[in-house]
VEXMIDO-945492 format. One record per residue (C-alpha): residue number from 1; residue in three letters; x, y, z. Coordinates in nm, 2 decimals. Layout:
! residues N
ATOM     k     r     east    north       up
ATOM   NUM   ALA        X        Y        Z
...
END
This chain:
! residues 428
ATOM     k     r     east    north       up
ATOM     1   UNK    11.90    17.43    10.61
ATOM     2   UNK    11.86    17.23    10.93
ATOM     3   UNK    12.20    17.41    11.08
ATOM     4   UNK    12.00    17.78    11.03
ATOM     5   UNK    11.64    17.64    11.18
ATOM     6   UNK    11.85    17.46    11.47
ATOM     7   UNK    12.01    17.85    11.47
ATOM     8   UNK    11.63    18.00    11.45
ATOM     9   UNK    11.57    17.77    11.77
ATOM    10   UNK    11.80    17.90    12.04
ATOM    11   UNK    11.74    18.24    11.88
ATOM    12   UNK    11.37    18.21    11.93
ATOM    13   UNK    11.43    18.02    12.32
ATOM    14   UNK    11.34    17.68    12.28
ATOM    15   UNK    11.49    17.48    12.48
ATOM    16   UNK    11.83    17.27    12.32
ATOM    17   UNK    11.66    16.91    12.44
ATOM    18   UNK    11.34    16.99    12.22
ATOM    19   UNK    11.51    17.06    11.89
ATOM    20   UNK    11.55    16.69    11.79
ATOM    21   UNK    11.17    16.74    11.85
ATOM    22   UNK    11.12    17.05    11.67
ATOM    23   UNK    11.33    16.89    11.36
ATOM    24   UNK    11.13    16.57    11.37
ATOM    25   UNK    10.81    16.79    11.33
ATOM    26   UNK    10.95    16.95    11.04
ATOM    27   UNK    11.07    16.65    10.88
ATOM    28   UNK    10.72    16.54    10.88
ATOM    29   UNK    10.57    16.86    10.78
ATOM    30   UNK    10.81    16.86    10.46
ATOM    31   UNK    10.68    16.46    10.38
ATOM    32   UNK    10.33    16.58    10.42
ATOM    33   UNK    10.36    16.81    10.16
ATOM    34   UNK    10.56    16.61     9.90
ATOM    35   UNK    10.29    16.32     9.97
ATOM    36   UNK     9.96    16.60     9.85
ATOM    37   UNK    10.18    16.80     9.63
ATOM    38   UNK    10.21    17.11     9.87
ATOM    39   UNK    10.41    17.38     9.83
ATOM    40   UNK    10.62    17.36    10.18
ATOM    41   UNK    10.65    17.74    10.16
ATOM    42   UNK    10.31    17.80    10.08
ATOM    43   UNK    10.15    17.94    10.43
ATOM    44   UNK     9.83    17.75    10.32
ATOM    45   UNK     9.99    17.38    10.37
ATOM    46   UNK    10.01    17.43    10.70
ATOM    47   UNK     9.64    17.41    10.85
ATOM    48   UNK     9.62    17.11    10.64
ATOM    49   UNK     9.90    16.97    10.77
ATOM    50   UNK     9.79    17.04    11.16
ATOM    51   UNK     9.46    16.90    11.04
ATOM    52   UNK     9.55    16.54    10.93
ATOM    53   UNK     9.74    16.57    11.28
ATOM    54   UNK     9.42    16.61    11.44
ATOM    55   UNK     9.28    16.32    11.17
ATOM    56   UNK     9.57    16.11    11.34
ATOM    57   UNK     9.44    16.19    11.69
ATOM    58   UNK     9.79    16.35    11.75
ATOM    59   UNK     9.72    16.50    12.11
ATOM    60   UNK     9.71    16.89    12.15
ATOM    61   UNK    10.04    16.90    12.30
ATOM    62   UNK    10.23    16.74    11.96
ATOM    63   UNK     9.97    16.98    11.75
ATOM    64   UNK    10.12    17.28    11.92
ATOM    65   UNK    10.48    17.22    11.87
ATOM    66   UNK    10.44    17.08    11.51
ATOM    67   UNK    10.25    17.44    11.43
ATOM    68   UNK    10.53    17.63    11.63
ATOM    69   UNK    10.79    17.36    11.40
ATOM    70   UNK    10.65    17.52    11.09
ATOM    71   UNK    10.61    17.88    11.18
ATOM    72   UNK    10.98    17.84    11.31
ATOM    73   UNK    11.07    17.73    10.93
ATOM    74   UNK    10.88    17.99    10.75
ATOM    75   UNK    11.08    18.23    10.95
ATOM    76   UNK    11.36    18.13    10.78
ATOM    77   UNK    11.22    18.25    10.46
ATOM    78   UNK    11.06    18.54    10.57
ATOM    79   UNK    10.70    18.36    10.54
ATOM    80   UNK    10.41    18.59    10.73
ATOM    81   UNK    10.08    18.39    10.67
ATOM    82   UNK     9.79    18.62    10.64
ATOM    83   UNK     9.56    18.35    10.84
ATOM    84   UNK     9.81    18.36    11.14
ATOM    85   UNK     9.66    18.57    11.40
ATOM    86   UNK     9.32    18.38    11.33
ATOM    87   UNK     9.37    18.03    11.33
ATOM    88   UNK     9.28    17.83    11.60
ATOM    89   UNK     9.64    17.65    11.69
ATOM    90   UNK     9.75    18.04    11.63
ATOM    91   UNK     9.62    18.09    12.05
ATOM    92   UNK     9.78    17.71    12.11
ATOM    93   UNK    10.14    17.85    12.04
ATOM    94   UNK    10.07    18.17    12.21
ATOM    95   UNK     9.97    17.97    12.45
ATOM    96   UNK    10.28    17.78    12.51
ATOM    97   UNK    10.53    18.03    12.44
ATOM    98   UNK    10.36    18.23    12.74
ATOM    99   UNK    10.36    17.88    12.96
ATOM   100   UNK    10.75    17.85    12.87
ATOM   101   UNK    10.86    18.21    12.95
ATOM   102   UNK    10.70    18.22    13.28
ATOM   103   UNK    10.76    17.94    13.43
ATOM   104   UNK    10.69    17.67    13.25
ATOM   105   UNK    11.06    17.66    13.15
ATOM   106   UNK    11.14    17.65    13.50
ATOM   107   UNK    10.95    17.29    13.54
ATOM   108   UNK    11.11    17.24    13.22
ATOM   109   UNK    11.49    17.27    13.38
ATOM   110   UNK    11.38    17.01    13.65
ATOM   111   UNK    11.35    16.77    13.44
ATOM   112   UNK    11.67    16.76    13.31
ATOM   113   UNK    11.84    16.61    13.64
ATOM   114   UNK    11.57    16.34    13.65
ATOM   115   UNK    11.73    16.19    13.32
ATOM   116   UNK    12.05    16.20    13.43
ATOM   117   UNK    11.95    15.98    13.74
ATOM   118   UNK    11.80    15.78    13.51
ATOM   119   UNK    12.08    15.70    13.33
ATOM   120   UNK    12.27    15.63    13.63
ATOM   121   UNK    12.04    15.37    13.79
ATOM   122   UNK    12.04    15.18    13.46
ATOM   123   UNK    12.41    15.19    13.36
ATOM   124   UNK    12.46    15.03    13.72
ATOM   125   UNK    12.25    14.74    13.68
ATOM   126   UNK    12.41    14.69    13.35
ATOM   127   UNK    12.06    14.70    13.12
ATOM   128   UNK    12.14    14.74    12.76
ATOM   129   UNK    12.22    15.11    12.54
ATOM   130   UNK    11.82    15.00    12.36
ATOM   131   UNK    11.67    14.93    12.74
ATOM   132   UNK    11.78    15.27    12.84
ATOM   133   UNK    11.67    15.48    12.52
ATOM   134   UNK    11.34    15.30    12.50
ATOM   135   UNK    11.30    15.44    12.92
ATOM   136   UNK    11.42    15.73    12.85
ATOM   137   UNK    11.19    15.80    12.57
ATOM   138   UNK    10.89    15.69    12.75
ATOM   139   UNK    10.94    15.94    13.01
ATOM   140   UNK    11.00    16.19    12.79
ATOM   141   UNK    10.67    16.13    12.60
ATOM   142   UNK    10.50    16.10    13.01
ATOM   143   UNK    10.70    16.42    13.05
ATOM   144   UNK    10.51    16.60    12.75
ATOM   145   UNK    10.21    16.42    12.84
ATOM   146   UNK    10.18    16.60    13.18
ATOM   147   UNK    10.32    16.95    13.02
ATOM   148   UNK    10.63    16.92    13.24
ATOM   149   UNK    10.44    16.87    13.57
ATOM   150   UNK    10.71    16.88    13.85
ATOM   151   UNK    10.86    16.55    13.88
ATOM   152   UNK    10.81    16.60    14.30
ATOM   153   UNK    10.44    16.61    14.26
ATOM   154   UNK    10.38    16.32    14.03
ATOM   155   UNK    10.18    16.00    14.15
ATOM   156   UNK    10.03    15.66    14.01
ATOM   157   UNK     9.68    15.87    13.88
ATOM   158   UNK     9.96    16.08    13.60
ATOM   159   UNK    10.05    15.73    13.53
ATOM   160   UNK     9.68    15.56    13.51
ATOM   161   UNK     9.61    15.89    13.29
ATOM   162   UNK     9.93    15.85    13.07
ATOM   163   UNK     9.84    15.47    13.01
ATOM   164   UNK     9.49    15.51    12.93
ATOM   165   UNK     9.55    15.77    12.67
ATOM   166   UNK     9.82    15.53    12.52
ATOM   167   UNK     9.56    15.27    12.47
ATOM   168   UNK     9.27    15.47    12.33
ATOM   169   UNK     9.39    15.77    12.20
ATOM   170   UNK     9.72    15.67    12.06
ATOM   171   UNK     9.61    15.32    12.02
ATOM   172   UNK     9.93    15.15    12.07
ATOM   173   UNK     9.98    14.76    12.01
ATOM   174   UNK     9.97    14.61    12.37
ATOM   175   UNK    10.34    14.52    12.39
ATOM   176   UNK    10.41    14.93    12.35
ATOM   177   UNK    10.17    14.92    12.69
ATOM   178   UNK    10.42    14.73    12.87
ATOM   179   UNK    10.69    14.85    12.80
ATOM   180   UNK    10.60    15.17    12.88
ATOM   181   UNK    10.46    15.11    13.26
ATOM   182   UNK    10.77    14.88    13.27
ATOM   183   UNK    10.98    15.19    13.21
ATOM   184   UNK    10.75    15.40    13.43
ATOM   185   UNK    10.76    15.17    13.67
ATOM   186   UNK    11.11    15.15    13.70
ATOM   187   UNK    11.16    15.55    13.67
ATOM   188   UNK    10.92    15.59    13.99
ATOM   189   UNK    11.11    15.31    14.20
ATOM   190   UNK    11.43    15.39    14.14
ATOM   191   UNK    11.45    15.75    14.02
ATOM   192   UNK    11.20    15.91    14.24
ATOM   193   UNK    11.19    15.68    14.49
ATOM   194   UNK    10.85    15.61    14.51
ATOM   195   UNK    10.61    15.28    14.50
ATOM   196   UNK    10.30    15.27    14.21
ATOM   197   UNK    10.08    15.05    14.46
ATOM   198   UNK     9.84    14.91    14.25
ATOM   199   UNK     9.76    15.02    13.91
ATOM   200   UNK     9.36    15.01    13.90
ATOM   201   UNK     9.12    15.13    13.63
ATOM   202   UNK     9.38    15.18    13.33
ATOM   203   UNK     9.19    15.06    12.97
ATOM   204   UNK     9.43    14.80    12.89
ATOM   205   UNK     9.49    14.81    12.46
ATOM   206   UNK     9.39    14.48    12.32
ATOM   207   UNK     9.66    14.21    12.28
ATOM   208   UNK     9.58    14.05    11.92
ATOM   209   UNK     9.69    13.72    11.84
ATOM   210   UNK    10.09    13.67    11.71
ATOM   211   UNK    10.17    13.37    11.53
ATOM   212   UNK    10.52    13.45    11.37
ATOM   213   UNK    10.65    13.41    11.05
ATOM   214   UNK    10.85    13.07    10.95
ATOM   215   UNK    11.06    13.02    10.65
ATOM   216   UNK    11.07    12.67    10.47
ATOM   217   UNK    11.45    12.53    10.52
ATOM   218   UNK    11.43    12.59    10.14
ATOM   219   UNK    11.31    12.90    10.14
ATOM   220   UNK    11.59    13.00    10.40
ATOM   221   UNK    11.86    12.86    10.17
ATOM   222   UNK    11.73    13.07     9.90
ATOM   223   UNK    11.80    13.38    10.12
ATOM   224   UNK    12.14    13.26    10.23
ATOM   225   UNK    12.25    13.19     9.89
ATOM   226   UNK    12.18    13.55     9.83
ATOM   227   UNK    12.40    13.72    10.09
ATOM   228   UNK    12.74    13.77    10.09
ATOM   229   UNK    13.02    13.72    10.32
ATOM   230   UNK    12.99    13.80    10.63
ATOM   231   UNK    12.61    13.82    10.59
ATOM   232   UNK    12.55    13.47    10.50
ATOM   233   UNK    12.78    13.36    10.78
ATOM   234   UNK    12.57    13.59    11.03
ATOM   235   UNK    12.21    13.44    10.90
ATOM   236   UNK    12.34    13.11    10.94
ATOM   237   UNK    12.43    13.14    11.35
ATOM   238   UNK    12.07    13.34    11.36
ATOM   239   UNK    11.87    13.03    11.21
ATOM   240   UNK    12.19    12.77    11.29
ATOM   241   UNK    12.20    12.87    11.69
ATOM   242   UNK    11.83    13.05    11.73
ATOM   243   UNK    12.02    13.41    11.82
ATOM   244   UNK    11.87    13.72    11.88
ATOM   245   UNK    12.10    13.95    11.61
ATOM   246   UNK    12.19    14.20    11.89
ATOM   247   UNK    12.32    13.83    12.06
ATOM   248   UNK    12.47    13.75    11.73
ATOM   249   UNK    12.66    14.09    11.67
ATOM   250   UNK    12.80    14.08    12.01
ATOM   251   UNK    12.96    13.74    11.96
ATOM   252   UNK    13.36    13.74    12.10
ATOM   253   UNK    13.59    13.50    12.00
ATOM   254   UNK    13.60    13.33    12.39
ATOM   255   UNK    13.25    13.30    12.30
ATOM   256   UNK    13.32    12.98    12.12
ATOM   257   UNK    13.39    12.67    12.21
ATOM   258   UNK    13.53    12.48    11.88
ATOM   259   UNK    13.66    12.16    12.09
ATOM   260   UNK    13.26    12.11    12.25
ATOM   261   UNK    13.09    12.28    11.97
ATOM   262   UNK    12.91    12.49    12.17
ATOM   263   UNK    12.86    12.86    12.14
ATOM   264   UNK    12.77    13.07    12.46
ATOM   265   UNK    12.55    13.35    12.48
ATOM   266   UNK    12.63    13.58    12.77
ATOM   267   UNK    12.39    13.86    12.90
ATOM   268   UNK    12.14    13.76    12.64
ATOM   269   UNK    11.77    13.93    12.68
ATOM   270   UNK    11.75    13.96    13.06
ATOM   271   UNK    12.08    13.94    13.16
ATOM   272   UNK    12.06    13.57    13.11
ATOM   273   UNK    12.36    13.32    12.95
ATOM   274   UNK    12.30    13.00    12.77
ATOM   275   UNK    12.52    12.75    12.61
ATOM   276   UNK    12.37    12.64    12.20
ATOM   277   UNK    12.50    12.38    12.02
ATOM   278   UNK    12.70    12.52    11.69
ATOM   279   UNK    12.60    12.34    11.34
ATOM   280   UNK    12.87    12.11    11.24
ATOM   281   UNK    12.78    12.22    10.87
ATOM   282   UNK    12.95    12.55    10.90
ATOM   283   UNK    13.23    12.49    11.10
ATOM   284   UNK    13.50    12.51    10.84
ATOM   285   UNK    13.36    12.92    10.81
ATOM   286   UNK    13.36    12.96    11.17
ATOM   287   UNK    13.72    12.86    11.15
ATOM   288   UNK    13.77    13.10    10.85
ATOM   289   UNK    13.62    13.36    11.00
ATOM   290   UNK    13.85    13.32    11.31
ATOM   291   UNK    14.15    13.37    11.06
ATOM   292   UNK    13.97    13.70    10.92
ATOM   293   UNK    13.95    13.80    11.24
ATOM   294   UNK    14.29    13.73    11.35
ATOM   295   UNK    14.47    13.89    11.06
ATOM   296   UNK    14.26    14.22    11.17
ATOM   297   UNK    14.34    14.17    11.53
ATOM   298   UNK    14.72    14.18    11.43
ATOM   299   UNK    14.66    14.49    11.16
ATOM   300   UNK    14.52    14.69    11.47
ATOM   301   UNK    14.81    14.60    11.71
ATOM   302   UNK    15.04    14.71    11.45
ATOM   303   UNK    14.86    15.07    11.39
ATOM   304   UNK    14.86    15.03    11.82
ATOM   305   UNK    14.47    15.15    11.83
ATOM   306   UNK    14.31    15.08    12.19
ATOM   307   UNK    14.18    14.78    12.06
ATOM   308   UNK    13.76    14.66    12.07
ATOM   309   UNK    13.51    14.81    12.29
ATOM   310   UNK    13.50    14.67    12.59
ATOM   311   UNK    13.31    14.65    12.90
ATOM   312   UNK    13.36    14.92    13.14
ATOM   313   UNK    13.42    14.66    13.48
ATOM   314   UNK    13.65    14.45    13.28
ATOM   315   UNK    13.80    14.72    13.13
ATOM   316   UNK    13.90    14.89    13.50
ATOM   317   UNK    14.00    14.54    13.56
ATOM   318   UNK    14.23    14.48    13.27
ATOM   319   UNK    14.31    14.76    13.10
ATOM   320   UNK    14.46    14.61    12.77
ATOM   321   UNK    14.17    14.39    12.76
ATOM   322   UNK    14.06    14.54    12.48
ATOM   323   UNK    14.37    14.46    12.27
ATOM   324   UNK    14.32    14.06    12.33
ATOM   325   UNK    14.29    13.83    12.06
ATOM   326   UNK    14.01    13.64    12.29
ATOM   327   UNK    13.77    13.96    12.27
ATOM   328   UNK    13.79    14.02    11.94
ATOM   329   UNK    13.45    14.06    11.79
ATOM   330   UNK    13.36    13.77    11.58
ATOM   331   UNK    13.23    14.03    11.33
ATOM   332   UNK    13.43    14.30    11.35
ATOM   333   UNK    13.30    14.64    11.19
ATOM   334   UNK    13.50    14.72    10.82
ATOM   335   UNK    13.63    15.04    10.99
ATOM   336   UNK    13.75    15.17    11.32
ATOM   337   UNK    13.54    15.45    11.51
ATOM   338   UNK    13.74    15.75    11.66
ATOM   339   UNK    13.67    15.80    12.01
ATOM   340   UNK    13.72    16.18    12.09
ATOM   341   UNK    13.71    16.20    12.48
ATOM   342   UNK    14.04    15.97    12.54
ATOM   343   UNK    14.13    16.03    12.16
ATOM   344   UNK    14.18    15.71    12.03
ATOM   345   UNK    14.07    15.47    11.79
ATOM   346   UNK    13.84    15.14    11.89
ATOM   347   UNK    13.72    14.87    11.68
ATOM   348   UNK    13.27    14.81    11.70
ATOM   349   UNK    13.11    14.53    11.58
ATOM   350   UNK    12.94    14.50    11.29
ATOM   351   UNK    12.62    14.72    11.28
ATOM   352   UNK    12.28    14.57    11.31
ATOM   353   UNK    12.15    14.81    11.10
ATOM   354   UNK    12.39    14.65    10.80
ATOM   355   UNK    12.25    14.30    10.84
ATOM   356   UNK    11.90    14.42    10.81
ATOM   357   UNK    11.93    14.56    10.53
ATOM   358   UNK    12.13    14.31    10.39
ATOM   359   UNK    11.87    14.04    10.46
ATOM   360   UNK    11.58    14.27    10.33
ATOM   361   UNK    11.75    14.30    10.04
ATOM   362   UNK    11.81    13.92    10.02
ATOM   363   UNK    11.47    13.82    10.10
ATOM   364   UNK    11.33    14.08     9.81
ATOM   365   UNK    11.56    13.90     9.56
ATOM   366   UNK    11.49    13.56     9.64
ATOM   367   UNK    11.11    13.66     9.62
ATOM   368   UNK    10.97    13.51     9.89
ATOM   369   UNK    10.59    13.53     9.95
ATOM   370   UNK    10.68    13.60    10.31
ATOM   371   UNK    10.77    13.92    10.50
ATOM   372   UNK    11.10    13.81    10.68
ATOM   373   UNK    11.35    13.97    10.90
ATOM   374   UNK    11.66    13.87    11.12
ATOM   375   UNK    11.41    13.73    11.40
ATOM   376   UNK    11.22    13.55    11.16
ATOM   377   UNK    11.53    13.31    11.11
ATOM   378   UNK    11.51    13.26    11.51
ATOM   379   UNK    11.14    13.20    11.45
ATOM   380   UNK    11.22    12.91    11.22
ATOM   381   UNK    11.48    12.76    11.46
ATOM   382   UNK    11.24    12.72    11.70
ATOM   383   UNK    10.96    12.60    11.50
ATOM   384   UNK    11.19    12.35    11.26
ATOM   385   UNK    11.30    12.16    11.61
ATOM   386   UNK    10.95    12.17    11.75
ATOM   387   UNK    10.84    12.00    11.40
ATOM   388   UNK    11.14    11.75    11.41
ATOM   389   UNK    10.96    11.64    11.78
ATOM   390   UNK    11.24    11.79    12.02
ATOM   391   UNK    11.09    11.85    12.38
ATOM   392   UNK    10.91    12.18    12.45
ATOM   393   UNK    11.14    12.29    12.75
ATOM   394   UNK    11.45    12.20    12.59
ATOM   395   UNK    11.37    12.45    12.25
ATOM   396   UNK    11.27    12.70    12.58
ATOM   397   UNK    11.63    12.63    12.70
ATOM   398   UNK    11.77    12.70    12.39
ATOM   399   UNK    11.64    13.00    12.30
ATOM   400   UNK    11.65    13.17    12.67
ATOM   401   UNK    11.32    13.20    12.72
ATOM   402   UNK    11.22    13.27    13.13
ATOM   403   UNK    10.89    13.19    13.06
ATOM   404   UNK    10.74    12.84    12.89
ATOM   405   UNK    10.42    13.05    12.75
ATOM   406   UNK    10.66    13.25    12.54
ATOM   407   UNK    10.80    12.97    12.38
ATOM   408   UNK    10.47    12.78    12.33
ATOM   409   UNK    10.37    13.01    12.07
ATOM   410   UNK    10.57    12.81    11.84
ATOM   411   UNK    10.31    12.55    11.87
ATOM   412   UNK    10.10    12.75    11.63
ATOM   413   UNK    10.36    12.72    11.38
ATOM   414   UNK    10.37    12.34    11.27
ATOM   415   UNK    10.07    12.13    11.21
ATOM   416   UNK    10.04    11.88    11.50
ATOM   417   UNK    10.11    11.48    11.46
ATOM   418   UNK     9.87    11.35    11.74
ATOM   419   UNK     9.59    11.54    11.64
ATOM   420   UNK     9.36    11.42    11.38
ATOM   421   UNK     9.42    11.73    11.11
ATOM   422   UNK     9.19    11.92    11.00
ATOM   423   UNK     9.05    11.93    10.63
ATOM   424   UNK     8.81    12.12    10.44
ATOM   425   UNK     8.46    11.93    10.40
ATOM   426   UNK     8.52    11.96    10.00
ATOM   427   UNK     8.88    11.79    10.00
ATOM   428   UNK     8.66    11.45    10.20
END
């Protein structure tokens, strides 16, 4: 079904870079009525469906193109809803679809260089593939926000606008604020070439509180002893070493090393490298997992694939980089992923995506009372060191932190041994 609406799309004009759009509309539409028990071809589900989005302060722009989503799907099945011509987003698609055709599409098509320049500027200062799909999707949403204003004519009060309505229409959390002036403010400077100045009179959406969740030591061997190889393995660097999991995943094996016992982290969150201590308890698996690692190494250079994915500056550098036992991953994905461009075969590391799940699955059988993810085990490291009395700036060293008021959140987390604790007048 989705091949024929992606078909109905580009038969009806819309633009190829709005379909994911159009399909996510649709996708929610279709949960919406399985929710209330709707018939999704039943004409009638759709004002309701328009209205919760107006009950979810979904801005006008999103309303329109979920209600042209819809229509665009009961095309498919000949659908004609009597109420059409009548209801109110009716004129809002009519609306647009003029907009679009005559010129709209137009401002539209200057867009599309801007993200390409985008792109650019980010792959050259190295910021991660997450870094530069959580920019690029905050200009896109500024994009929509503005209905494609021309990128030439935009200035700080689009931005002040944008922000605002983030914080009290959309109510975003406050870190969702930052992040996106952070990517604004990198798309001004360095893709249009232009200075914000200062950034005056935007509602700022209210920071709450965060203490994070710990795990017991018991209650993280109860999770461990749940997982499997190489899931176990992985929890135990996160909580063992205090990594970030996209840190942990892109482990090598010259990452390691085994005469020191140290493990270092290179181009960790901001670009930054650190050295942390590896547990002695788990060394023997370490050195196992080496073994895994080196009988795959030698399977690959047997079946003469192109080796693991590399970096591109070292891999202009050294071209068989690649195919070097010393950058192997340390958890090598189960399969190998065809690349079509040079048409070859490379070797990932192990998804993300495939630890969390693992560990939610682990954590929901060893019933914890707690909700706890691949971070939480980072969480713990921190807080378990703070509570066995090791310095402040050292854990702060340890986990990369640029900032000591990041790390001093942990000090909610374990009950203090100076101060006289605190009891409840009934337990005196």
């Amino acid at each position: 079904m989705l091949k024929q609406f992606d078909e109905r799309l580009t038969v009806r004009n819309i633009s190829p870079d709005l379909h994911g759009f159009y399909r996510k509309w649709l996708r929610f539409y279709l949960d919406f009525c399985t929710k209330y028990r709707k018939d999704p071809r039943n004409s009638d589900s759709l004002p309701d469906f328009i209205n919760k989005l107006r009950e979810k302060n979904q801005p006008e722009p999103f309303q329109k193109q979920a209600y042209h989503s819809v229509l665009v799907y009961y095309d498919l099945y000949a659908i004609r809803p009597g109420w059409l011509e009548n209801h109110p987003a009716a004129d809002l698609v009519r609306e647009q679809a003029a907009a679009y055709s005559s010129g709209n599409r137009r401002l539209h098509d200057a867009w599309e260089p801007i993200y390409g320049k985008l792109g650019n500027e980010i792959k050259v200062r190295h910021y991660s593939p997450k870094t530069h799909k959580a920019y690029r999707n905050w200009v896109r949403k500024f994009q929509q926000f503005l209905k494609n204003k021309s990128p030439d004519a935009l200035d700080v009060e689009d931005v002040k606008s944008f922000l605002t309505y983030l914080a009290v229409d959309q109510k975003v959390a406050a870190s969702s604020q930052n992040q996106a002036f952070n990517s604004l403010l990198f798309f001004f400077r360095h893709v249009l070439g232009k200075e914000f100045g200062k950034v005056d009179g935007v509602v700022r959406a209210k920071r709450k509180p965060y203490i994070p969740v710990v795990l017991s030591r018991s209650e993280i061997d109860r999770v461990i002893g749940k997982l499997r190889y190489p899931y176990s393995l992985v929890v135990k660097l996160l909580y063992g070493c205090g990594l970030r999991l996209a840190e942990c995943m892109n482990i090598r094996i010259n990452n390691f090393n085994i005469d020191m016992g140290v493990l270092t982290i290179h181009d960790g969150k901001g670009k930054k490298d650190r050295t942390v201590p590896l547990p002695l308890t788990i060394m023997p698996e370490i050195n196992r997992q080496f073994e895994i690692v080196r009988e795959i190494h030698r399977q690959d250079l047997e079946e003469e694939t192109a080796g693991v994915f590399m970096f591109e500056s070292i891999e202009k550098k050294y071209k068989n980089a690649g195919r070097e036992f010393h950058w192997q991953w340390f958890f090598p994905a189960k399969e190998l992923t065809w690349v079509p461009e040079p048409g070859e075969y490379r070797r990932a590391h192990l998804h993300d995506r495939h630890v969390q799940r693992a560990i939610k699955s682990a954590v929901n059988r060893a019933q914890l009372a707690k909700r706890a993810t691949a971070h939480t085990f980072r969480h713990s490291f921190a807080s378990h060191l703070l509570q066995a009395n090791y310095d402040i700036r050292t854990i702060q060293e340890l986990l990369g932190h640029s900032d000591l008021r990041t790390t001093m959140i942990y000090t909610h987390t374990v009950r203090s041994k100076t101060i006289k604790e605190t009891k409840s007048p009934l337990d005196f």
